[in-house]
N, C-alpha and C positions, 0 to 999 in steps of 0.2 A: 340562903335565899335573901338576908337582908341585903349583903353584899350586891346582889342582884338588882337588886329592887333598888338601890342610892344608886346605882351603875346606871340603869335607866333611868331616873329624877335628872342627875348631871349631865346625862347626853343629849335630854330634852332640852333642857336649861343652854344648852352651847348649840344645838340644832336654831333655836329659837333667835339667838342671839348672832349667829351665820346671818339668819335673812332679814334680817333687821332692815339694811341699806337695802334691801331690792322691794323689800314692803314698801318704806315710805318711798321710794322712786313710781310704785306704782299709783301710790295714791298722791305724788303729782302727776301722773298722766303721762309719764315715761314709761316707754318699752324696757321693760325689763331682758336683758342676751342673755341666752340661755347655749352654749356650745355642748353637741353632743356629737363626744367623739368614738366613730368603732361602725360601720354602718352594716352590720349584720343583721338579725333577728330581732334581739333585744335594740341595738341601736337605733334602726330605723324604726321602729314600732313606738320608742319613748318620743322621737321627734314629731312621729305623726302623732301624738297624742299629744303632745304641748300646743301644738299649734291647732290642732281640732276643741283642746280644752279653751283654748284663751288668744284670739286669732290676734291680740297686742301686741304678744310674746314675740322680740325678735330669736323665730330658734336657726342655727345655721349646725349642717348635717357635715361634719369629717369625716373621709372616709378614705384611705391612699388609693383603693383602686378605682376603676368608673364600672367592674362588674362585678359583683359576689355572685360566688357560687356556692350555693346552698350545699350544706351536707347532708339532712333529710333528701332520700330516697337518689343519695348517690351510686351505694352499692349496689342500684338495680342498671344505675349506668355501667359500673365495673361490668356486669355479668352478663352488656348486651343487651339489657331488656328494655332500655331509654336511652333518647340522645339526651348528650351532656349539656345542648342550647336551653334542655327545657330545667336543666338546675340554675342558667344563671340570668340575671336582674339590673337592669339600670334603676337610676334612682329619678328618672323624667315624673314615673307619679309623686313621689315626693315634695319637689319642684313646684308640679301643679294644686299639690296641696297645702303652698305657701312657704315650705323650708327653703331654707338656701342650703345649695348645697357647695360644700368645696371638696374637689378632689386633689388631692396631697396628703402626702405623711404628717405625724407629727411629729416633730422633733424636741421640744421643749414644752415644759408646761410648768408655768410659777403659780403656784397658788398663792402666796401672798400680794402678789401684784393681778391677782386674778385673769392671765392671759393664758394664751395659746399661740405658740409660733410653729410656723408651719412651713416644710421642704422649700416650696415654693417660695420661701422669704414673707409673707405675710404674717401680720398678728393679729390675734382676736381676742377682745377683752370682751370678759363673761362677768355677770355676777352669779351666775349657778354653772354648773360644768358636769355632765354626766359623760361616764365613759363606760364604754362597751369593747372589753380589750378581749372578748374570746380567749384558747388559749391557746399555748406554742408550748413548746417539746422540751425537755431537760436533754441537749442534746450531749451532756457529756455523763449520761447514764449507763449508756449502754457503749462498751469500749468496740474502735471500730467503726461507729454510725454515727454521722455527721450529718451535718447540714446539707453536705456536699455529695456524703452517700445515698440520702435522700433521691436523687439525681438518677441511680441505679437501681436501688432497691426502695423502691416507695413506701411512704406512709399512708398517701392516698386518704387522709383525713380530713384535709382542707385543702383546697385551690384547684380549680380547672387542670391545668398540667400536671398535679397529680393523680388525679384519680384517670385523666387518658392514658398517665403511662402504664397503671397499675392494668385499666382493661387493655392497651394493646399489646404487654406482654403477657395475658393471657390465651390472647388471640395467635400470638407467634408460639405458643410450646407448642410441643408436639405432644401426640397422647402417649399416656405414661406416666406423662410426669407427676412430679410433686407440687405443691402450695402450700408455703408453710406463711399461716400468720403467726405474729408475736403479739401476742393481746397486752395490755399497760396495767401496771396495776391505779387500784382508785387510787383518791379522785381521777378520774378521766369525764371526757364528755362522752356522753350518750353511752352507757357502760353496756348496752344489749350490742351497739353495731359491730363489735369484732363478728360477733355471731351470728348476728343477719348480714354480714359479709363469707362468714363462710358458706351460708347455707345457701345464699345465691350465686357462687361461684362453683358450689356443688351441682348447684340447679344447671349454670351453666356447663359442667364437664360433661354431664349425664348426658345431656343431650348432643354437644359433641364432643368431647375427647372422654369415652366414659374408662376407659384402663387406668386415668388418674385417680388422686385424691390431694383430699387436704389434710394437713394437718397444723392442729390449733396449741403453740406453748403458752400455755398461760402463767400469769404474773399473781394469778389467785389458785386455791382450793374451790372456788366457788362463784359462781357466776348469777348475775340478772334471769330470770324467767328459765333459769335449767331446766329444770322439768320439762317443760315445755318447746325448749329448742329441743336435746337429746331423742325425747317422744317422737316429735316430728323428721331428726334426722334416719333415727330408725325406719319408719315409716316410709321416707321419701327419698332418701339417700344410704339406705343400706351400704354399712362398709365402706364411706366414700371419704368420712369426715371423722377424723382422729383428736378426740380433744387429752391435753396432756397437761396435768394441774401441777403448779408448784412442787406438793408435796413430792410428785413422779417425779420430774425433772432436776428439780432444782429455778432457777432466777435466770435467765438469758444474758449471761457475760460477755460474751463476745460476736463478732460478727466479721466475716472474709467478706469483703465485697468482690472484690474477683472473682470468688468460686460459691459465692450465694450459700457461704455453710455460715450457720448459727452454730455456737456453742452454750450449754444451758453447762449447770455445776455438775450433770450425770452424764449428759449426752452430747452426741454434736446429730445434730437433720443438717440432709444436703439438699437447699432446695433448687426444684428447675424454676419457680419463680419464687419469692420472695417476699413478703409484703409487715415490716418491721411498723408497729406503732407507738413508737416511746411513752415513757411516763410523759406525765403533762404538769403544766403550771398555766397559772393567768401569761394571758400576753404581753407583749413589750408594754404600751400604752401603760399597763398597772405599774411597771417600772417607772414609766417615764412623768406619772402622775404622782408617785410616790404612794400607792393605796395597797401594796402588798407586804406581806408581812413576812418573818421565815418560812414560813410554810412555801411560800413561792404563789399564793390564793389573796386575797380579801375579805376582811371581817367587814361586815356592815352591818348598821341597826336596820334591823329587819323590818321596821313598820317605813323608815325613809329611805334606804339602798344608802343613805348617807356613810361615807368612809368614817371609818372609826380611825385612821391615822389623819384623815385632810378635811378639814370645815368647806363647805360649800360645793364637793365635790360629792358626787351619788356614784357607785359601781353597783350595774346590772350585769346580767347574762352568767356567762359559763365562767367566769373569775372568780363569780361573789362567794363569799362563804358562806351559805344558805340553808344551813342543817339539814335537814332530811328533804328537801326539795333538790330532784334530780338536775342535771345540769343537760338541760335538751331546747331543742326551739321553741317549744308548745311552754316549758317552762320560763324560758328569755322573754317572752311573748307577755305572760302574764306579768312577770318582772316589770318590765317598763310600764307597763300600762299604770300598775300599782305607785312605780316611781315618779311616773309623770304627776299622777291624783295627789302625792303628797306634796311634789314640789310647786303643786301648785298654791294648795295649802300655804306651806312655810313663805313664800312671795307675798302672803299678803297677812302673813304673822298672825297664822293660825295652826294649831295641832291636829298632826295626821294622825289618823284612828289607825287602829289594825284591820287587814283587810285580809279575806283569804285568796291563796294562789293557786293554780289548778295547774296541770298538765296531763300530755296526751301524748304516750309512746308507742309508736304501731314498731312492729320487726315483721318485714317480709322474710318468709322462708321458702318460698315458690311464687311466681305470677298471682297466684290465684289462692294463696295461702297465709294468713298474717296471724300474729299474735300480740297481744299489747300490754299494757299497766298504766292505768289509769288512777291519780289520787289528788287531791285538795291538802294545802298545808297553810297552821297559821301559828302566827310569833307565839310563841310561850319564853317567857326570860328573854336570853338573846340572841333566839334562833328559831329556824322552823321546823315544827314539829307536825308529825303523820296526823293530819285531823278525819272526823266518821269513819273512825276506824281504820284509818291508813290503805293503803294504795291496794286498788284490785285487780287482780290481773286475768286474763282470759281464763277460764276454765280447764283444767286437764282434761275432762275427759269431755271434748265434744266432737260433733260431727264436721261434715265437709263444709254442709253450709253456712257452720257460724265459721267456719277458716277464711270462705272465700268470702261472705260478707265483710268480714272484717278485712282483708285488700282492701275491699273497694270504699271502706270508710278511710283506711290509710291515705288511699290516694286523693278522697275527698278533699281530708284532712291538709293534706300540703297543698293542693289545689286554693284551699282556702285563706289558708296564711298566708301565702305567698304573694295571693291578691290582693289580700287586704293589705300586707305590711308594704308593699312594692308598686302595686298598681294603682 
């Protein structure tokens, strides 16, 4: 513990010492530039919050494309039960709420010269710099699946053209077939959705191709909200939905993209469709910031998001190394907000408190059926720890009504965030 506790004194001590230059710029009456690059959930949420905190603040939004598509309540697009128009987002509210926005990649970022260069040939000098790199695929995990295979056999985890191709080749099988997801082992983002994807692709065979099924290899012994999916598959999907742990299979070694066969260390599935999710790492961005460590993730001090490899530089979202805080939108969401309130703080060379983070994970298992896990997490040492007693999650044994209530709190729920971070 002492070890701990001089760990934190010294990373105060060099947080404080970072915003030195952007304090006294503000207290001559200089805009402080603030570049937040990654314009997802967390990203855009931290920029709307800088600039709703302190309307001085010049913040300017990176983002390489001009739509995100959201991956809360995509799999209800997979399965047919939403168009895909209503997952994606321009950044016009943003705009109106004072950000600039640039679309372009990043390709460079010096942190000692404190800039940002950008595809487009621009640069942008910051003295604070948050990034928001979500994350991408270890794609030489799994032998066989590329970037390229991606193409054939979807991930379907992030981007418009993936998750259409995932729903239109389920729309082309014929019944009979199979669906074999490959779940990732942790860290992953959103660790319930393999499984609120199967269960609404279940949802969707039953009603038309119901001689199918699916089946699920998983990279664990154990999964998010089991109890609770399984119950309900029972229930709602009798027979439809094969889940196959670790321990059964073995690891997912290889993959035929021509003939859609998965081999695991026991077995080989031949599937008629397909749907591979690689392990995962933080995004390029955290490479190209330098804020990832071996693990392929981001350590940060958990009361500032400030990088513990880069001074001046904050990672939010699905990258950060965030202890027992899940890595989801409702979580990104609190992330920024907390990020913005300290860097606001440190700009004007004062000390960010600990604050608590909350989030909110609904899993649809039918239209009209949801399940969640709901909890609060605050710093302890150098990480977030489960606080009132750690995360609660729906009830095993309830009725129909708190099922479909909870939908329609799901859909609320993204209704909400979406407006608020986007609109």
């Amino acid at each position: 513990m002492t070890d701990v506790r001089a760990n934190r004194r010294q990373f105060l001590k060099f947080a404080a010492a970072a915003s030195a230059f952007p304090a006294s710029a503000i207290a001559q009456g200089a805009a402080p530039r603030i570049v937040v690059a990654g314009g997802g959930f967390a990203g855009a949420t931290c920029a709307r919050a800088l600039k709703k905190s302190d309307r001085r603040l010049n913040v300017t939004l990176v983002e390489a494309n001009q739509t995100y598509t959201a991956p809360p309540m995509s799999n209800a697009v997979i399965a047919g039960l939403r168009e895909l128009k209503l997952q994606q987002f321009g950044y016009d509210g943003l705009r109106s709420a004072g950000v600039e926005v640039a679309i372009s990649a990043v390709t460079t970022i010096d942190a000692q010269a404190r800039s940002v260069t950008l595809a487009n040939g621009s640069k942008l000098a910051y003295d604070r710099l948050v990034v928001a790199p979500g994350v991408d695929f270890r794609w030489d995990a799994i032998a066989g699946y590329n970037e390229a295979a991606s193409t054939k056999i979807p991930h379907a985890y992030k981007g418009g053209e993936q998750i259409a191709l995932l729903r239109d080749q389920l729309n082309a099988m014929e019944d009979g077939g199979t669906v074999v997801i490959a779940s990732p082992v942790n860290p992953a983002r959103c660790p319930p959705a393999p499984y609120e994807r199967a269960s609404l692709i279940a949802h969707y065979l039953k009603a038309k191709k119901p001689r199918s099924k699916v089946i699920v290899i998983d990279a664990k012994d154990a999964f998010a909200l089991q109890r609770l999916f399984e119950d309900a598959w029972k229930e709602l999907y009798p027979g439809m939905i094969e889940w196959v742990s670790i321990a059964t299979s073995g690891s997912l070694n290889s993959v035929d993209v021509a003939t859609k066969t998965l081999s695991t260390d026991f077995d080989t599935y031949k599937a008629t469709v397909a749907n591979i999710i690689p392990p995962q790492k933080a995004g390029r961005l955290a490479d190209i910031a330098g804020v990832a460590d071996r693990t392929g993730w981001c350590p940060v001090d958990p009361i500032t998001f400030v990088s513990r490899l880069q001074p001046n530089i904050h990672v939010i979202g699905d990258s950060a190394i965030a202890g027992a805080m899940p890595r989801s939108a409702s979580a990104a969401n609190s992330q920024a907000k907390i990020c913005a309130a300290a860097l606001i703080k440190l700009l004007a060379g004062e000390t960010p408190t600990p604050a608590t983070l909350t989030s909110s994970c609904f899993s649809l298992i039918a239209p009209d059926y949801a399940i969640s896990q709901r909890g609060s997490y605050r710093p302890v040492g150098d990480i977030y720890n489960d606080a009132d007693g750690g995360p609660v999650a729906s009830p095993i044994t309830a009725g129909l009504d708190l099922r479909r209530d909870e939908a329609k709190q799901a859909m609320a729920w993204f209704e909400g965030i979406s407006s608020e971070v986007f609109g």
